[in-house]
NUMAR-315333 format. One record per residue (C-alpha): residue number from 1; residue in three letters; x, y, z. Coordinates in pm, 1 decimal. Layout:
BEGIN
NUM  Ala  X  Y  Z
...
//
This chain:
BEGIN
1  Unk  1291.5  2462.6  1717.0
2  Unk  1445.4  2201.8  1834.2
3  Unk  1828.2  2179.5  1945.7
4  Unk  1927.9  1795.2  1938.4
5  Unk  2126.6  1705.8  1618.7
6  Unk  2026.2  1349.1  1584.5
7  Unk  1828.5  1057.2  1769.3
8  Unk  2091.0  821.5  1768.5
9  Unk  1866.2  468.3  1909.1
10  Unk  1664.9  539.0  1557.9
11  Unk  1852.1  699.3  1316.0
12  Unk  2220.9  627.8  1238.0
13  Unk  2355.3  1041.4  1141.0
14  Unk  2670.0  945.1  964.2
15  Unk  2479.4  673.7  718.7
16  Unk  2213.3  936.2  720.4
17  Unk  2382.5  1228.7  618.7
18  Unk  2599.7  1010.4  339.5
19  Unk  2276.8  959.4  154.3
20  Unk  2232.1  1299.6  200.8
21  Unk  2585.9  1409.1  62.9
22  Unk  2556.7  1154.8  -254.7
23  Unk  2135.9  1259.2  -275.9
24  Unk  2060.1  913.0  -266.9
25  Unk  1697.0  845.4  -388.6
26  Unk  1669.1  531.0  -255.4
27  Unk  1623.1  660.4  102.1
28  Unk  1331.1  922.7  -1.7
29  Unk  1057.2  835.4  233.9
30  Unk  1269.2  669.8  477.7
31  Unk  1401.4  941.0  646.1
32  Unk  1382.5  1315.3  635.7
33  Unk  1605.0  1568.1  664.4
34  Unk  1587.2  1890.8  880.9
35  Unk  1816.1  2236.6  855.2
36  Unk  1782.9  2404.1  1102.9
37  Unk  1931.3  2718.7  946.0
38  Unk  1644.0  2740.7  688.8
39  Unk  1383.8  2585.5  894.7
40  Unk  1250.5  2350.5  647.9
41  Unk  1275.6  1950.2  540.4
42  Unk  1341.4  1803.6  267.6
43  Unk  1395.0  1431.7  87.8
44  Unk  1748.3  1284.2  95.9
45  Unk  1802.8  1355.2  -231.8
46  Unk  1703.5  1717.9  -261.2
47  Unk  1897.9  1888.0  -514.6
48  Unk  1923.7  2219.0  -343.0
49  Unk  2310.3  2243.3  -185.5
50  Unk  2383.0  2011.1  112.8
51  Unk  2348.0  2186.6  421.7
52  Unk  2668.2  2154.5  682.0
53  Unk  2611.0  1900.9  899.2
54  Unk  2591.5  2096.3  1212.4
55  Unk  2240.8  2248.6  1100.1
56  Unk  2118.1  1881.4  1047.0
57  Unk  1874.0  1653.6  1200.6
58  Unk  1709.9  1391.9  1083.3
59  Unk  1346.0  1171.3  1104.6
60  Unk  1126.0  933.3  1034.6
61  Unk  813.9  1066.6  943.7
62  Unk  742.4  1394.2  848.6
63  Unk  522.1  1433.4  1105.3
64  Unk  834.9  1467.6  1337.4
65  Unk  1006.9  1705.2  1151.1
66  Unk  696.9  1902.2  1146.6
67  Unk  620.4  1883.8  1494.9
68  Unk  979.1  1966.2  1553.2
69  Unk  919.6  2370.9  1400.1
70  Unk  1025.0  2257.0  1037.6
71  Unk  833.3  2301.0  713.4
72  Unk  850.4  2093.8  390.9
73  Unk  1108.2  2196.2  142.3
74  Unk  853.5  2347.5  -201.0
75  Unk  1174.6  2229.6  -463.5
76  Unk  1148.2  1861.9  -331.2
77  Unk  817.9  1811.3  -185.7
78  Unk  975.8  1595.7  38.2
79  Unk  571.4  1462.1  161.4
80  Unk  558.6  1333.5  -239.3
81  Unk  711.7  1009.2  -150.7
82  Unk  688.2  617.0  -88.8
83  Unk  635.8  548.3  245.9
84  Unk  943.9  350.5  444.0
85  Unk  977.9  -30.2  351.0
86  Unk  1097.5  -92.8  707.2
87  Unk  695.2  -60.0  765.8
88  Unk  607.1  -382.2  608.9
89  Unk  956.3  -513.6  678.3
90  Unk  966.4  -557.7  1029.6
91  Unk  533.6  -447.0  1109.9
92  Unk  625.9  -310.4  1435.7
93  Unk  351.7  -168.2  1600.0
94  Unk  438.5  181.3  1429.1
95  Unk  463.3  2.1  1064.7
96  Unk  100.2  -116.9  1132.0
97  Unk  -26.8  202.0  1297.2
98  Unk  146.5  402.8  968.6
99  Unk  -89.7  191.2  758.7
100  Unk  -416.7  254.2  908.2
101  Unk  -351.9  644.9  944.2
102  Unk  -263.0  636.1  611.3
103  Unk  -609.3  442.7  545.3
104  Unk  -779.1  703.4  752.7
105  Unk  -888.8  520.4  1045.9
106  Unk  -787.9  846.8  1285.0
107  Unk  -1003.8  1046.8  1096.4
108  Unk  -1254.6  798.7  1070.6
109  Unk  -1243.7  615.7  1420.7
110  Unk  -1036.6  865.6  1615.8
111  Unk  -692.7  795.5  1820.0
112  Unk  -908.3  590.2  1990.5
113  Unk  -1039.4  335.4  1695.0
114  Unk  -672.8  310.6  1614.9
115  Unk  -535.2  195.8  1947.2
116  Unk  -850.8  -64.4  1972.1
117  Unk  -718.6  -206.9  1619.2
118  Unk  -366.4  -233.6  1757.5
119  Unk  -473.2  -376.1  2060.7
120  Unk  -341.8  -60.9  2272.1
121  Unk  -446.7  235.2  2482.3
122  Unk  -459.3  483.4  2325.5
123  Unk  -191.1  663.1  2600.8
124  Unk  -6.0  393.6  2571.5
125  Unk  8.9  394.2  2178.3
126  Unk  74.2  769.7  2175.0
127  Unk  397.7  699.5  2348.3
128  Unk  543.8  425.5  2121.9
129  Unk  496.0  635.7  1838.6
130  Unk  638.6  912.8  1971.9
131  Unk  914.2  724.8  2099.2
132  Unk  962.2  550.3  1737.5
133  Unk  879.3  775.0  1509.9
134  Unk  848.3  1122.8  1645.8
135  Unk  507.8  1203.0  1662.6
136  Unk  177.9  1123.2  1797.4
137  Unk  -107.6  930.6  1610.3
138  Unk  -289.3  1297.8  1577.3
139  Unk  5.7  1435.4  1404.9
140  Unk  104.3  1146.1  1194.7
141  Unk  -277.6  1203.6  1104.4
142  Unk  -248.2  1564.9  1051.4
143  Unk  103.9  1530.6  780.6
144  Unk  -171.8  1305.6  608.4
145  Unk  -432.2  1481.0  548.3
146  Unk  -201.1  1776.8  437.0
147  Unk  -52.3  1543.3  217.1
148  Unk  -317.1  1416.1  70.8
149  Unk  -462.7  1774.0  51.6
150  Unk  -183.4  1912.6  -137.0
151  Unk  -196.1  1675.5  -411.6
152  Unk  -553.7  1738.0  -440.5
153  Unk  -509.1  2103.0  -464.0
154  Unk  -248.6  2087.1  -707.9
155  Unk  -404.6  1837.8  -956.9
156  Unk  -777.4  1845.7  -957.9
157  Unk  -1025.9  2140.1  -971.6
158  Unk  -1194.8  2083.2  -693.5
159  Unk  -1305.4  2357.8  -533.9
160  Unk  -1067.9  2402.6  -216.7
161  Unk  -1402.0  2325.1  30.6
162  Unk  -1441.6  1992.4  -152.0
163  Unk  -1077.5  2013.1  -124.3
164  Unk  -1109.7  2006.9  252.5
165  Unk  -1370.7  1801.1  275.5
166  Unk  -1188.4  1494.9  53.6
167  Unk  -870.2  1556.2  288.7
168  Unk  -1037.9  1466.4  589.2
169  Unk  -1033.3  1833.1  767.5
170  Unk  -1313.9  1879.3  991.3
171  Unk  -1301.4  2282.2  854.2
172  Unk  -1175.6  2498.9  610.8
173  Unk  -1060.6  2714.0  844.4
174  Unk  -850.2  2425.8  1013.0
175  Unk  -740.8  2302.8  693.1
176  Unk  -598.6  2662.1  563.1
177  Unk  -433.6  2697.3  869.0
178  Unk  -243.2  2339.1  844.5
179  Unk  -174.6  2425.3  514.8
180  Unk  -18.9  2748.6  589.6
181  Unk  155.2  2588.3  883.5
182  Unk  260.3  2266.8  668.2
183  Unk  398.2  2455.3  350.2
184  Unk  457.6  2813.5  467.1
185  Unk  150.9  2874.5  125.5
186  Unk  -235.7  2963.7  171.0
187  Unk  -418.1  2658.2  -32.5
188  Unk  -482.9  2905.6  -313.7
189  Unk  -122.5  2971.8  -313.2
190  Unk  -47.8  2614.0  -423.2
191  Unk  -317.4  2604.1  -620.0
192  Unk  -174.5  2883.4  -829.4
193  Unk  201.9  2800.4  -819.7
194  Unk  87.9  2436.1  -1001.5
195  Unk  -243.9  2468.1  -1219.3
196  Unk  -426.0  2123.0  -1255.1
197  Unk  -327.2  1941.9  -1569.4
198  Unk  -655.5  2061.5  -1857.1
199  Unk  -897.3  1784.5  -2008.8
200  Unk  -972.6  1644.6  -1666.0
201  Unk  -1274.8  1369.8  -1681.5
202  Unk  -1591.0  1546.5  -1483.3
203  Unk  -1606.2  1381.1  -1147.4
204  Unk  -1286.1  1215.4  -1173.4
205  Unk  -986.0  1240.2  -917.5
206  Unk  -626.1  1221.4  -1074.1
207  Unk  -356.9  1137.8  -843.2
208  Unk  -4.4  1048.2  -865.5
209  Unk  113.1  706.6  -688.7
210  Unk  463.5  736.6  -565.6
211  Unk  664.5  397.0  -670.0
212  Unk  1084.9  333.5  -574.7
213  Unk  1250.7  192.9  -919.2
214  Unk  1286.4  18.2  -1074.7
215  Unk  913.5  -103.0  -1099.2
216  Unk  828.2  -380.8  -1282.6
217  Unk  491.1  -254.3  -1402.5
218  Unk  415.7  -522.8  -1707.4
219  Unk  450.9  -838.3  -1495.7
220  Unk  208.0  -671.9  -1191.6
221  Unk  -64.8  -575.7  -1516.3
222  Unk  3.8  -955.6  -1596.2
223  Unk  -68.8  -1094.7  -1265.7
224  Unk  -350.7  -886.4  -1168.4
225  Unk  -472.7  -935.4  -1542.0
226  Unk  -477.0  -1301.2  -1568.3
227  Unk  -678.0  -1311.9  -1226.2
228  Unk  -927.7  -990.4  -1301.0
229  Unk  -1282.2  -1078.5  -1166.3
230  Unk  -1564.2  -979.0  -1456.9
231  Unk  -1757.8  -716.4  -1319.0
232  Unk  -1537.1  -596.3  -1029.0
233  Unk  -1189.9  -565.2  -1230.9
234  Unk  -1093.9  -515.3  -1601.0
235  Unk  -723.8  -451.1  -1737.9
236  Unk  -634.6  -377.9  -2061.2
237  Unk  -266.7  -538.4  -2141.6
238  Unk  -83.3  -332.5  -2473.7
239  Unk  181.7  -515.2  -2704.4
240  Unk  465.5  -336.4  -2473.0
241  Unk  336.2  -496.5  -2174.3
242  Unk  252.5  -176.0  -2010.9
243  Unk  -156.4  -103.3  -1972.3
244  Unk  -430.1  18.2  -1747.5
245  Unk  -610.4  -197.5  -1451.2
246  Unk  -948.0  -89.0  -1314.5
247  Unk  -1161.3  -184.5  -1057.3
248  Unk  -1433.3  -103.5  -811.7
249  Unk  -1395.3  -23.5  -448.7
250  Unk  -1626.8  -57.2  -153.7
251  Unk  -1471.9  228.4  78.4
252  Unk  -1599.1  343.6  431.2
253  Unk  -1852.8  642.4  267.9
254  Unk  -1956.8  479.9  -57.9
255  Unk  -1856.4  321.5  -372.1
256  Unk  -1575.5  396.8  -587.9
257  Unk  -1380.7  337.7  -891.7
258  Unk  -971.1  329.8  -890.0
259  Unk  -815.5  328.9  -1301.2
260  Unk  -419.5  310.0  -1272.9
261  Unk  -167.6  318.9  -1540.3
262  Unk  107.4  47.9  -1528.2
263  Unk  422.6  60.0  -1723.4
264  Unk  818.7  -73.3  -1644.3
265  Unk  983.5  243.5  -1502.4
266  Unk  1352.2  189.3  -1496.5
267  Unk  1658.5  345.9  -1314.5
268  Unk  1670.0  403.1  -943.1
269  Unk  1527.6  616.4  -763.6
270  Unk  1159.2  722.9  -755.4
271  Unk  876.8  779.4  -1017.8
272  Unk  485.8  858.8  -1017.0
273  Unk  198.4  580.7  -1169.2
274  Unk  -101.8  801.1  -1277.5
275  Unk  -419.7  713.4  -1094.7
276  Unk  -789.0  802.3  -1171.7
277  Unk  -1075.2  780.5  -844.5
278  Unk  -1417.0  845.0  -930.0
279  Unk  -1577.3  832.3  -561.7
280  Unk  -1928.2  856.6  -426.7
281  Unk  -1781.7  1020.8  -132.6
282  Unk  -1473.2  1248.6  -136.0
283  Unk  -1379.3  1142.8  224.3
284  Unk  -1278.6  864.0  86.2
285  Unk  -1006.8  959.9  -129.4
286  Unk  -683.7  883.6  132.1
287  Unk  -840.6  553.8  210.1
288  Unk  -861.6  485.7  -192.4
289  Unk  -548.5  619.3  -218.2
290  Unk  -378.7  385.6  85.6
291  Unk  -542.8  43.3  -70.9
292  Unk  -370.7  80.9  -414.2
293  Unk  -43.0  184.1  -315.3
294  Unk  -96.6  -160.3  -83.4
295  Unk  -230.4  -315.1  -427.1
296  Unk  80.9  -216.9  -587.8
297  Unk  360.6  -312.5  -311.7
298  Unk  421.7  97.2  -372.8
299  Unk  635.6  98.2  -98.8
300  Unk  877.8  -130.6  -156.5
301  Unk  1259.5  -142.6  -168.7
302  Unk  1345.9  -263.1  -500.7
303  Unk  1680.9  -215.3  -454.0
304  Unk  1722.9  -401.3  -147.3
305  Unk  1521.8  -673.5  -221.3
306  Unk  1699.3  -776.8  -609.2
307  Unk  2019.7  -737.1  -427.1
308  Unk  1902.3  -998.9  -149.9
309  Unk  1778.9  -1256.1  -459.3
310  Unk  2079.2  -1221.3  -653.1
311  Unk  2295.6  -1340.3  -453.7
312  Unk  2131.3  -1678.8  -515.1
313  Unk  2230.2  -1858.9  -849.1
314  Unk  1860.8  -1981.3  -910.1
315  Unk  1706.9  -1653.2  -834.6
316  Unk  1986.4  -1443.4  -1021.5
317  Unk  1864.1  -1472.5  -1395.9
318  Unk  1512.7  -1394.9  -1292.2
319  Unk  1590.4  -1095.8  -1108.2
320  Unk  1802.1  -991.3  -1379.4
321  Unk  1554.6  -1071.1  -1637.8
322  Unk  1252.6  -874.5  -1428.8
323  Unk  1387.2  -595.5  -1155.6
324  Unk  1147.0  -422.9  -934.9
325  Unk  908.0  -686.8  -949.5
326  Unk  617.7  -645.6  -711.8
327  Unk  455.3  -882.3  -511.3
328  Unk  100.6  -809.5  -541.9
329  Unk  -145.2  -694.5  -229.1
330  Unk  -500.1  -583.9  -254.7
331  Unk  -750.1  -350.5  -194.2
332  Unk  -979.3  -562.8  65.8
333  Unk  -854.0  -834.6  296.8
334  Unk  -1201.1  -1032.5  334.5
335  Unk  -1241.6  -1003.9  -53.4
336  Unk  -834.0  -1195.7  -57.8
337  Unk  -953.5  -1430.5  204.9
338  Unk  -1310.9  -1590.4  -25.8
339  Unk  -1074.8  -1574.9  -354.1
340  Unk  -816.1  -1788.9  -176.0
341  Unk  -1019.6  -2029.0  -50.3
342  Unk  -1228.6  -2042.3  -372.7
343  Unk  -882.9  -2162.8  -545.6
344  Unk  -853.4  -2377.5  -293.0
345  Unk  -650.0  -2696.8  -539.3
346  Unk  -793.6  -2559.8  -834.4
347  Unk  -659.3  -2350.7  -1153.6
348  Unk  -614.3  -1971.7  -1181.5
349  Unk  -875.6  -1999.6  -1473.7
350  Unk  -1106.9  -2172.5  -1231.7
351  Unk  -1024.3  -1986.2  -945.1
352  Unk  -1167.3  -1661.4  -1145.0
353  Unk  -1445.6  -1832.8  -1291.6
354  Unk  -1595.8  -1908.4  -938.4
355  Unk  -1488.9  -1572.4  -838.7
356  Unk  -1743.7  -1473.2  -1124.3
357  Unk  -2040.3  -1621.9  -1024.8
358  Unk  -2033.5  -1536.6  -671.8
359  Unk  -2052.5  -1184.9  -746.5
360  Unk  -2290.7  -1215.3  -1037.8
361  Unk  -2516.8  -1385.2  -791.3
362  Unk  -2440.8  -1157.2  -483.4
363  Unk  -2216.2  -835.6  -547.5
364  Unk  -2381.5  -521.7  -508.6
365  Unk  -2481.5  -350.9  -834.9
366  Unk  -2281.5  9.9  -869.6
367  Unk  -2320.7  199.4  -1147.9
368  Unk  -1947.5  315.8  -1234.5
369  Unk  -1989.3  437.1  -1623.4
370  Unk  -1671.7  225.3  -1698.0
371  Unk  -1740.0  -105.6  -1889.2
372  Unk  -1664.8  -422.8  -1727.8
373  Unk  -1714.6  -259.4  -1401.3
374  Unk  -2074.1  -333.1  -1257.7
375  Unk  -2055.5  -483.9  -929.1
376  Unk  -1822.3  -497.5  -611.3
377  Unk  -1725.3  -777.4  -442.5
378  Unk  -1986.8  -966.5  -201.8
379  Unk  -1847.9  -842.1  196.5
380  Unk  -1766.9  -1107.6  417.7
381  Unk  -2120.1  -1047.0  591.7
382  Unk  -2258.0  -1144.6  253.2
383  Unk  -2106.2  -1462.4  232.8
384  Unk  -2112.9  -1597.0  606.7
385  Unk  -2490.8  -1598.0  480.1
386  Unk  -2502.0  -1826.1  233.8
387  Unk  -2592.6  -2216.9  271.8
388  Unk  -2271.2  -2413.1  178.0
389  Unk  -2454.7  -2620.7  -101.8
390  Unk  -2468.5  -2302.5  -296.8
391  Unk  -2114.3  -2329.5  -383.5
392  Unk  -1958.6  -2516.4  -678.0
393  Unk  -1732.6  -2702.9  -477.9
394  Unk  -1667.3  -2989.3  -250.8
395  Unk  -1927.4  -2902.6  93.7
396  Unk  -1618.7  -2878.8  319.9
397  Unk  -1456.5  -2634.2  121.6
398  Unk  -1819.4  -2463.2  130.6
399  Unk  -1816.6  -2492.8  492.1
400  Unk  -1465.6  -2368.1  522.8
401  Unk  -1545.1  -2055.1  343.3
402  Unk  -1850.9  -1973.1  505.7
403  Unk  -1702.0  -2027.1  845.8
404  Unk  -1375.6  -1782.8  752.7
405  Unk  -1657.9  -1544.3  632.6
406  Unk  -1800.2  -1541.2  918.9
407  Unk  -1505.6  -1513.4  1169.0
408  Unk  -1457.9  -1228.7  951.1
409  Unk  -1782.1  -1046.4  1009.1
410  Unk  -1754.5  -1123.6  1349.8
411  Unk  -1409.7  -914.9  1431.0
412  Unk  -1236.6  -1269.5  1517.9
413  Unk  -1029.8  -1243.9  1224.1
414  Unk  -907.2  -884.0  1142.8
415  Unk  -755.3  -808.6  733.2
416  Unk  -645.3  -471.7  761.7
417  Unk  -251.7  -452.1  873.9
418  Unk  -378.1  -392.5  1206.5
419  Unk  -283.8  -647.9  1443.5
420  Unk  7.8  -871.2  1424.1
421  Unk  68.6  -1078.7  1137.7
422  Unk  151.3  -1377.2  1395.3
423  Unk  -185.6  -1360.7  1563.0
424  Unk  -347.8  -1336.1  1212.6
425  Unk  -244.7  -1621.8  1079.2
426  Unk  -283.2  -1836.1  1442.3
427  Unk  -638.1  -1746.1  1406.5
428  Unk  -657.9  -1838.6  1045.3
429  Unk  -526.2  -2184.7  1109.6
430  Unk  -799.5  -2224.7  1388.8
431  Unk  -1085.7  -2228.6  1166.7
432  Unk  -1167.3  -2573.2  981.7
433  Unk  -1081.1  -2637.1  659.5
434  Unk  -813.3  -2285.9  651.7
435  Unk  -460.5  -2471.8  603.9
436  Unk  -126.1  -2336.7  616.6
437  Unk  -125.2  -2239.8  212.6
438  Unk  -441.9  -2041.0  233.5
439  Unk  -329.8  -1866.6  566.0
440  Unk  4.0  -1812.2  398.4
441  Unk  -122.6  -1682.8  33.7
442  Unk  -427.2  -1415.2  258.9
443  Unk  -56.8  -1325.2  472.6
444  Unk  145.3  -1306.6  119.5
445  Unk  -179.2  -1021.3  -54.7
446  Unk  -390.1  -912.6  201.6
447  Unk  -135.3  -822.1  505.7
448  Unk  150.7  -716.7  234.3
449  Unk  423.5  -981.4  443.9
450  Unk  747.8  -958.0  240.5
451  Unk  824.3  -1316.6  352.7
452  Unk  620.9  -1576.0  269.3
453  Unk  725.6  -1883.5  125.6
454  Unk  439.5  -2149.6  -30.1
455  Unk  674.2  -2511.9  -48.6
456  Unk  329.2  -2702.2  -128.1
457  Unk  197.7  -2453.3  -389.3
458  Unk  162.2  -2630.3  -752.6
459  Unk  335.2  -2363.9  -915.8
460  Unk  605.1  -2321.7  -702.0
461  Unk  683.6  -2703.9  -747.2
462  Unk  687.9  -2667.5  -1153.0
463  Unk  895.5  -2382.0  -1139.8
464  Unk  1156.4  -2548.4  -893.8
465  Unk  1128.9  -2859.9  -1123.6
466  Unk  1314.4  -2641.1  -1394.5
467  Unk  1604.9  -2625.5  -1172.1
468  Unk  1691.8  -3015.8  -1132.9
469  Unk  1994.8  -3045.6  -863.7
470  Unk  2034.3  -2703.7  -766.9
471  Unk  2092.7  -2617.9  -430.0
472  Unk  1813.1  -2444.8  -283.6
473  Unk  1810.7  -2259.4  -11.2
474  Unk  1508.9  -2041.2  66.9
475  Unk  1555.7  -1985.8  419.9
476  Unk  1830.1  -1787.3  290.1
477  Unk  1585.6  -1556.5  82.7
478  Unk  1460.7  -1488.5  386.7
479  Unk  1331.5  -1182.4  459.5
480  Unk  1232.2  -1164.8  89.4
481  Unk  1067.0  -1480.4  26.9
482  Unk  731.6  -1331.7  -101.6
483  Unk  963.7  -1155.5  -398.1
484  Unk  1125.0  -1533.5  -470.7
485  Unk  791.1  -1661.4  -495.7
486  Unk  680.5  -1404.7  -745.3
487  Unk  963.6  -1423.3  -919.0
488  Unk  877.9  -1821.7  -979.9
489  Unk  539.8  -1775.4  -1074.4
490  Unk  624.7  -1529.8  -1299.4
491  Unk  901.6  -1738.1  -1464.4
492  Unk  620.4  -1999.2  -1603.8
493  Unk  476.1  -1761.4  -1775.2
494  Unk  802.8  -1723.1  -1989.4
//
């Protein structure tokens, strides 16, 4: 095991072990903590007595504690977390390679699909990972699929093959043995010290998504709600404001469905959404699982960010009125990129309505068994096809959307939190007819950017209207402009 007590160019001890002292939730899933007289890890805010800090180290992933001889902690399940905001923060080249493992792409595509995303060799990207976070891309991708594993065994019925399978183990004998290596507990072990939760739907997956609080659940619902797509997304908004959005997803294997349960959870610290995944193929259940945690901003720092906001006298009574508020990503970057240009200088209403009629005309049919839910979104492929004309809109918007499409299809312009948000939106801008508010709003939901600010967006201009004379300053919400922006939208709707 190892001997060091600290890695002081990434981790600052004394802050670290603070958090550790006062079990501080807010830093769950931003760094771990080792003993080394026990020889496990746990979350910063374990309850189990603070260790001295002589037996302490601490890390980034879990995948470094683990590869360091340490095993997760069974009181705190310290793998049960939100991942670190500094990922979508800063989108370092680890931040973006964190998001694809978690998607699956080294399971899918290998260490070698992963590095070709970044733009990397694959050597080269094994030692910038290591260097930053701990750990290789094979063990980051390892702590995943354990992760992912775990929650499966512990709250389906699967049996622990399908189990395996779902996980992304090539065997059951290799996934029993990272288990047992993992969690110091045999699959069945786990499986028996946590029975599955009775009147589970046949053929349904339910999952827990990890959130920070507080989480401003009702005013996500709303968003997502007011722009649902018939046939691809439903939501169902109660009197409370809480409520359940649905929609289809088209995954790397198959088809699927994702149902999640959205409510305001209060306090800080950390709390669990429940989520429902009725796939075609069970490989696909960590890439499912990765695209609505990005759907939800799961990972952000709630904290942080209000405390940022507030500071500004505009921004303070919406904060204070709506805390935790999320800015909203999505499941599929091409399917952000054709709904942004389709409201292209038009209404939400509108927006939606041609959203509609592009996927009754040329979604792919899925049967789901959930009403409202019939298609999934046309891919970009799908649309680079069409003839311009067919579009209810001006022909250079037409043009403009075909042409993104296209670019799309082709691997010139890449969705996925791969490459660097930068280059992204350079090659955005390049295409005709693709301004600076489209390249900006596909930035703000499809590449989760924290700070994007939209000075020529309609709504942004109403809602600054309400504040006549104010001194505004939003280069000063910076790096949490996307959060001031949703926090203006949402303050038209009262």
């Amino acid at each position: 095991m190892e001997s060091t007590v600290t890695t002081p160019e990434q981790l600052d001890f004394e802050r670290c072990y603070t958090a550790v002292q006062s079990r501080d939730r807010r830093f769950d899933g931003v760094f771990y903590t080792a003993v080394r007289s026990t020889g496990i890890y746990c979350r910063p805010s374990c309850p189990a007595r603070t260790p001295a800090s002589r037996n302490v180290s601490f890390h980034r992933t879990a995948a470094a504690a683990q590869a360091a001889g340490y095993r997760a902690c069974k009181r705190c399940l310290p793998d049960a977390t939100p991942g670190s905001p500094d990922w979508d923060v800063a989108a370092t080249v680890a931040g973006r390679a964190m998001r694809l493992i978690a998607d699956g792409v080294v399971d899918r595509e290998g260490v070698e699909g992963l590095a070709t995303r970044l733009g990397y060799t694959s050597r080269h990207l094994s030692r910038l990972l290591t260097s930053e976070l701990g750990a290789g891309p094979l063990a980051l991708a390892r702590t995943q699929r354990a992760q992912t594993a775990r929650a499966l065994v512990e709250s389906t019925t699967l049996s622990l093959a399908d189990v395996a399978f779902a996980a992304g183990f090539s065997s059951v004998r290799q996934f029993n043995d990272t288990m047992l290596e993992v969690y110091d507990a045999t699959p069945s072990q786990l499986r028996g010290r946590k029975a599955p939760a009775g009147g589970q739907v046949p053929g349904a997956i339910d999952l827990r998504i990890a959130v920070r609080t507080p989480f401003r659940g009702s005013a996500l619902l709303r968003f997502l709600a007011d722009r649902a797509v018939p046939g691809v997304e439903v939501a169902e908004v109660r009197a409370d404001g809480s409520g359940v959005y649905a929609r289809t997803l088209d995954l790397p294997h198959g088809a699927g469905v994702a149902r999640v349960e959205l409510a305001d959870l209060d306090g800080v610290g950390s709390s669990y959404l429940p989520l429902r995944l009725a796939l075609d193929d069970l490989r696909d259940t960590t890439a499912a699982l990765a695209r609505m945690r990005a759907l939800l901003d799961a990972d952000a720092d709630p904290v942080a960010v209000d405390a940022h906001l507030s500071a500004d006298p505009v921004l303070a009574p919406l904060v204070a009125a709506r805390p935790g508020l999320r800015v909203p990503g999505h499941v599929d970057g091409a399917e952000v990129a054709v709904r942004a240009v389709l409201g292209q200088q038009v209404t939400v209403v509108a927006a939606r309505t041609a959203a509609a009629r592009l996927v009754a005309a040329h979604g792919r049919p899925v049967a789901t068994g959930v009403d409202g839910l019939t298609h999934l979104f046309p891919d970009a492929a799908t649309v680079a096809a069409l003839a311009p004309e067919e579009f209810r809109m001006p022909r250079a918007r037409g043009r403009a959307l075909v042409g993104l499409c296209a670019a799309i299809a082709a691997g010139e312009v890449a969705l996925d939190r791969g490459p660097d948000r930068g280059d992204v939106r350079r090659s955005l801008l390049a295409l005709p007819g693709i301004g600076p508010w489209t390249a900006d709003y596909i930035a703000l939901r499809a590449l989760g950017h924290p700070d994007i600010w939209l000075p020529t967006d309609v709504g942004v201009r109403n809602a600054l209207a309400c504040h006549p004379g104010a001194d505004l300053t939003p280069e000063a919400w910076a790096p949490w402009r996307s959060y001031a922006l949703l926090h203006l939208w949402t303050s038209l709707e009262g």
